[in-house]
Backbone as CSV, one residue per row, in Angstrom:
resi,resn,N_x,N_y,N_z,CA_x,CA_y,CA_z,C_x,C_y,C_z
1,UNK,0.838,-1.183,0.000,0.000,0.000,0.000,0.879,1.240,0.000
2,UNK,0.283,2.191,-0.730,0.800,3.351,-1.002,0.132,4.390,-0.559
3,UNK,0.388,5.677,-1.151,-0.063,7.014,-0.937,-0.179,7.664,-2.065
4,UNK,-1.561,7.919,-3.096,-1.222,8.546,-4.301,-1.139,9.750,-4.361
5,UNK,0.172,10.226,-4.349,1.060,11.184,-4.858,-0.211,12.719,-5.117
6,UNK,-0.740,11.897,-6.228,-1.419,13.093,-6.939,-2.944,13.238,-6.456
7,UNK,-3.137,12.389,-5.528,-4.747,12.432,-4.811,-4.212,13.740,-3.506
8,UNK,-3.360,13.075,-2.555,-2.741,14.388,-2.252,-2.635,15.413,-1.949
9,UNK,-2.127,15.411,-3.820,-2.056,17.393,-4.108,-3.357,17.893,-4.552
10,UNK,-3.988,16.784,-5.138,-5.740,17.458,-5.391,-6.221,18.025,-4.175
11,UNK,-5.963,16.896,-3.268,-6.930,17.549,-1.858,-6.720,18.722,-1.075
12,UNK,-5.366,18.802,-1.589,-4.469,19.931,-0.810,-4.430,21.709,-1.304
13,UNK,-5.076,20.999,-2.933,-5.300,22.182,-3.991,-6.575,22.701,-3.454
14,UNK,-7.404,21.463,-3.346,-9.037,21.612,-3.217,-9.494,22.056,-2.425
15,UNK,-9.222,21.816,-1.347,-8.996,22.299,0.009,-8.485,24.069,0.298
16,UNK,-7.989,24.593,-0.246,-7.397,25.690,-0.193,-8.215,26.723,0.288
17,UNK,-9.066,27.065,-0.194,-9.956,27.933,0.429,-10.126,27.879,1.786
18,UNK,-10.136,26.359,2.225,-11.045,25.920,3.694,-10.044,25.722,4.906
19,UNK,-8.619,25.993,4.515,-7.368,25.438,5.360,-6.402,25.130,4.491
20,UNK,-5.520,25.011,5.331,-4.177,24.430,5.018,-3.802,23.050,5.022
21,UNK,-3.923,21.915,4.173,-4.110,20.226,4.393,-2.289,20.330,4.425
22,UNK,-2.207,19.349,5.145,-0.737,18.839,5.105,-0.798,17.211,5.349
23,UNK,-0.068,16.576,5.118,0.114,15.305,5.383,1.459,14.344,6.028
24,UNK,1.469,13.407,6.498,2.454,12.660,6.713,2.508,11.071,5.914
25,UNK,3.481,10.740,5.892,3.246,8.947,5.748,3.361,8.151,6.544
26,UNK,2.463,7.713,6.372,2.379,6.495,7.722,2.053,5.107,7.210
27,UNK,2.523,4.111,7.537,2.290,2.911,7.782,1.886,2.373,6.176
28,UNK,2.223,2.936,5.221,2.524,2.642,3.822,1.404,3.995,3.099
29,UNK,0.508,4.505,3.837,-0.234,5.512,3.616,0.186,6.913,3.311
30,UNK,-1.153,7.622,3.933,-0.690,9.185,4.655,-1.807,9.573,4.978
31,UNK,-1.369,9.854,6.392,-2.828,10.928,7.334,-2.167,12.374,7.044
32,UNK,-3.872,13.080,6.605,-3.711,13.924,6.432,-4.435,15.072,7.396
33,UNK,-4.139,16.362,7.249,-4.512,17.425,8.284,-4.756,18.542,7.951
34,UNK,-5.891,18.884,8.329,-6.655,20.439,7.533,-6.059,21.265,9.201
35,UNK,-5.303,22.110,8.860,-5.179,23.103,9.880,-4.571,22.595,11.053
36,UNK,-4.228,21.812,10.844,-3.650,20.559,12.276,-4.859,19.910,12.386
37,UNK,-5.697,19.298,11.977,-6.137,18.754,12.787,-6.746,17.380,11.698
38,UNK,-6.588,15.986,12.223,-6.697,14.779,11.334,-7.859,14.949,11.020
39,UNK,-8.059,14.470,9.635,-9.294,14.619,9.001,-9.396,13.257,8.325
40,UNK,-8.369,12.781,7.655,-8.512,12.081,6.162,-6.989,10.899,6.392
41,UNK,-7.229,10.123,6.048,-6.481,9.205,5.699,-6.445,8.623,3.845
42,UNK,-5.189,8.498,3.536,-4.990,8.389,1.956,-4.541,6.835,1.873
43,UNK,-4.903,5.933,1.562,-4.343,4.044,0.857,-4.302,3.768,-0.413
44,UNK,-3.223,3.811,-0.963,-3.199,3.891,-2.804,-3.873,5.216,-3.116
45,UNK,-5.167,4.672,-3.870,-5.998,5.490,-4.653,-7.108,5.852,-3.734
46,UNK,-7.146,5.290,-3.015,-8.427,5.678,-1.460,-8.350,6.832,-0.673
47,UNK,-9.412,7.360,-0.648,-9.395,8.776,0.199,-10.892,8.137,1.359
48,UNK,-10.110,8.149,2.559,-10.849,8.124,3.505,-10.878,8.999,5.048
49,UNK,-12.619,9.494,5.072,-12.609,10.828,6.005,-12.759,10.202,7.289
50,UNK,-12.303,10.911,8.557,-12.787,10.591,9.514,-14.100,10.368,9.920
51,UNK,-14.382,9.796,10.725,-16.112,10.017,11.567,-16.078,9.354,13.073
52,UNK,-17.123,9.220,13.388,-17.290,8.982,14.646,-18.561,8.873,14.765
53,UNK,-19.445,8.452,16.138,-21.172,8.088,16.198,-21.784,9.068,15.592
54,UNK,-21.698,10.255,15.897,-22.352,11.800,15.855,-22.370,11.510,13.820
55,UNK,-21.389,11.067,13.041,-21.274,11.530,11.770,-21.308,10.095,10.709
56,UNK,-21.785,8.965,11.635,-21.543,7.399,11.481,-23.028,7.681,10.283
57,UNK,-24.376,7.993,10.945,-25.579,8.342,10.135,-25.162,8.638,8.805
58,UNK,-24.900,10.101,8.905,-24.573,10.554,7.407,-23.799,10.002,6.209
59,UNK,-22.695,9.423,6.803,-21.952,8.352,5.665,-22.548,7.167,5.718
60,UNK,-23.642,6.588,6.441,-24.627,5.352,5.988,-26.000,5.610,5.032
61,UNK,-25.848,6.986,5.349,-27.080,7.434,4.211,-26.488,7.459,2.595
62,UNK,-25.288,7.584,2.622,-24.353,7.811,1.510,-23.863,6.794,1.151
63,UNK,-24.065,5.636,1.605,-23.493,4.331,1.246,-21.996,4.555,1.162
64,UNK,-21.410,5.232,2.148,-19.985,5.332,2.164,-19.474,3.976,3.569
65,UNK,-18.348,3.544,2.764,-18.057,1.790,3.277,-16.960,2.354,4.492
66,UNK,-16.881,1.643,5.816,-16.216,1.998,7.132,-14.669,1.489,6.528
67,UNK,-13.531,1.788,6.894,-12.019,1.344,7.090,-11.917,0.031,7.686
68,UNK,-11.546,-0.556,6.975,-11.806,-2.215,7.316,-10.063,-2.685,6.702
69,UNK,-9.371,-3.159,8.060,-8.042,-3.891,7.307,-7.967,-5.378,8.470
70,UNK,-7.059,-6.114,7.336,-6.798,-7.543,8.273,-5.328,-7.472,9.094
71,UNK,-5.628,-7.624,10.030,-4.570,-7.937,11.144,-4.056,-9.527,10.699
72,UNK,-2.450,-9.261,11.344,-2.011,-10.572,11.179,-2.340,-11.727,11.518
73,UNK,-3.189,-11.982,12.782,-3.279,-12.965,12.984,-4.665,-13.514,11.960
74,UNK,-4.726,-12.443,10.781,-6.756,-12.848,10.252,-7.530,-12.273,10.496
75,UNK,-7.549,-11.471,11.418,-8.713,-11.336,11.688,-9.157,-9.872,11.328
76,UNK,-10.190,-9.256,11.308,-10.421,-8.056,10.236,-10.752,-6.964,11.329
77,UNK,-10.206,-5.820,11.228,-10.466,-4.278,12.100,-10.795,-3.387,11.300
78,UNK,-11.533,-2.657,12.387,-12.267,-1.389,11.623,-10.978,-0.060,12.031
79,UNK,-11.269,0.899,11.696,-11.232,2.012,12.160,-12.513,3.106,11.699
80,UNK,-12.262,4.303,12.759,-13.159,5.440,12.679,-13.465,6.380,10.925
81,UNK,-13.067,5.280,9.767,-12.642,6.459,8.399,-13.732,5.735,7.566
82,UNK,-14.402,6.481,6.910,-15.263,6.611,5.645,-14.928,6.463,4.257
83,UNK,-14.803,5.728,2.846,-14.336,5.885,1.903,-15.144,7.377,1.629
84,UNK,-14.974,8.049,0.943,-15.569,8.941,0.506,-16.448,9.055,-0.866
85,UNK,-17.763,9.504,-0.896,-18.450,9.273,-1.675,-17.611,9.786,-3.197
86,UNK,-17.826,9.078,-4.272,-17.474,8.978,-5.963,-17.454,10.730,-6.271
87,UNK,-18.452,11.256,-5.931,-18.783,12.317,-6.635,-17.789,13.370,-6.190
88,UNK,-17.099,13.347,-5.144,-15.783,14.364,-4.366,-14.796,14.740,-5.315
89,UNK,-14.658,13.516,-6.581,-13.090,13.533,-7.043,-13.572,14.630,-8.239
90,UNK,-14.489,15.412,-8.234,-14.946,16.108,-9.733,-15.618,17.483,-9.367
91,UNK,-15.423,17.633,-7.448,-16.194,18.476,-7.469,-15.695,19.195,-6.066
92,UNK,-14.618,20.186,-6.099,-14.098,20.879,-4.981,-14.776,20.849,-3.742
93,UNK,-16.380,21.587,-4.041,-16.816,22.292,-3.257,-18.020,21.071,-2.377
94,UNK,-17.842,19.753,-2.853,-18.368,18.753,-2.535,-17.633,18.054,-1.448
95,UNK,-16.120,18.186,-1.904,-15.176,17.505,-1.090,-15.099,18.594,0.152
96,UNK,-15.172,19.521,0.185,-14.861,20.693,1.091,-15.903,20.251,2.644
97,UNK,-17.255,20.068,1.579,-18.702,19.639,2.302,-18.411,18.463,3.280
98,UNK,-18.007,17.020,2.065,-17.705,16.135,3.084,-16.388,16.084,4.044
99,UNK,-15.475,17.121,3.745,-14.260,16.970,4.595,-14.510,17.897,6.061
100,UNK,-15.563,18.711,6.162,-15.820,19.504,7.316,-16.837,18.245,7.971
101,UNK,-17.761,17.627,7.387,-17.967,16.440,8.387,-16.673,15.892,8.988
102,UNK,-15.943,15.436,8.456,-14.679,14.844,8.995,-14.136,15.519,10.049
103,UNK,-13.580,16.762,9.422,-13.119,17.544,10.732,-14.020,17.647,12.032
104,UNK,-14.956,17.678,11.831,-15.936,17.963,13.263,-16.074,16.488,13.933
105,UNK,-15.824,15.695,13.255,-15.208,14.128,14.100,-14.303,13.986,14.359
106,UNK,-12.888,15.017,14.068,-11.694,14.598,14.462,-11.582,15.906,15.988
107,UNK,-12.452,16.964,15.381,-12.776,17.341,16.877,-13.193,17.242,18.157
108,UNK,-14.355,16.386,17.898,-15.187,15.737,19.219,-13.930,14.369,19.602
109,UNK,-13.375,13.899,18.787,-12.178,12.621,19.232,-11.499,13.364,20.732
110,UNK,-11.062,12.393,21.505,-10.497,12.281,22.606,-9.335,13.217,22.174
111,UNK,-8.741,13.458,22.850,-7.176,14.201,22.862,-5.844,13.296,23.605
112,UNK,-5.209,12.765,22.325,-4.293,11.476,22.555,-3.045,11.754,23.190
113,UNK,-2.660,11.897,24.116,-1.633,12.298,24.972,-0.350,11.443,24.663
114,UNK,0.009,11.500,24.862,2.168,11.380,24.349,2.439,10.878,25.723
115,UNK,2.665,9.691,26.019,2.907,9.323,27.443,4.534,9.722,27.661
116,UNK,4.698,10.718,29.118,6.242,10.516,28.874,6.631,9.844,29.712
117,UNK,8.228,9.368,29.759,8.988,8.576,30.458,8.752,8.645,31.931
118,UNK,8.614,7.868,32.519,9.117,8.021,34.023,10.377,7.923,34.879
119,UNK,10.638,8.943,35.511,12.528,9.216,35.706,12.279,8.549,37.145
120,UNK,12.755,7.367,37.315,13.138,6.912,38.906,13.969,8.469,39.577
121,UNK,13.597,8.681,40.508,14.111,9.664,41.457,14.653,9.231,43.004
122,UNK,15.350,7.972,42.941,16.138,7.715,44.126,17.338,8.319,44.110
């Protein structure tokens, strides 16, 4: 699995008006980030938005399919991401629509803390 290159820079083009998208690579991917804040995850040619309960409705009304990968031992996991509906890749102001759902699920998300070390003090 990859990260397509040029899906990307579309989103990053497309996006422009609404924030600043930046991205990283991760784990053969890339999570991406409107303004700091996770929105979107990229797999090959796949663009998938965040969600959560509050935004789970709206991408089932849309027949948009949950993040589904197999773990090693077989067995299949979800995560919190949405493929994104067909019609996004042709239409800025569509993707803008469904990527502020996203963001407002990566807002209500917990706040993931950075555990730090513990210094013995004898």
């Amino acid at each position: 699995m990859s990260a397509d290159e040029g899906l990307l820079l579309w989103v990053e083009e497309a996006l422009a008006p609404v924030g600043r998208v930046t991205w990283r690579r991760m784990m053969g991917g890339a999570t991406l980030y409107l303004d700091g804040m996770v929105f979107a995850i990229v797999l090959d040619d796949a663009l998938w938005f965040k969600s959560d309960a509050v935004a789970d409705p709206v991408w089932d009304a849309a027949g948009c399919t949950r993040f589904t990968y197999q773990r090693k031992d077989g067995s299949v996991a979800t995560m919190n991401y949405r493929r994104v509906p067909d019609g996004v890749f042709d239409d800025a102001d569509l993707l803008a629509e469904w990527a502020a759902l996203a963001v407002e699920a990566g807002r209500r998300a917990p706040v993931k803390r950075r555990r730090t070390k513990r210094r013995d003090t004898a």
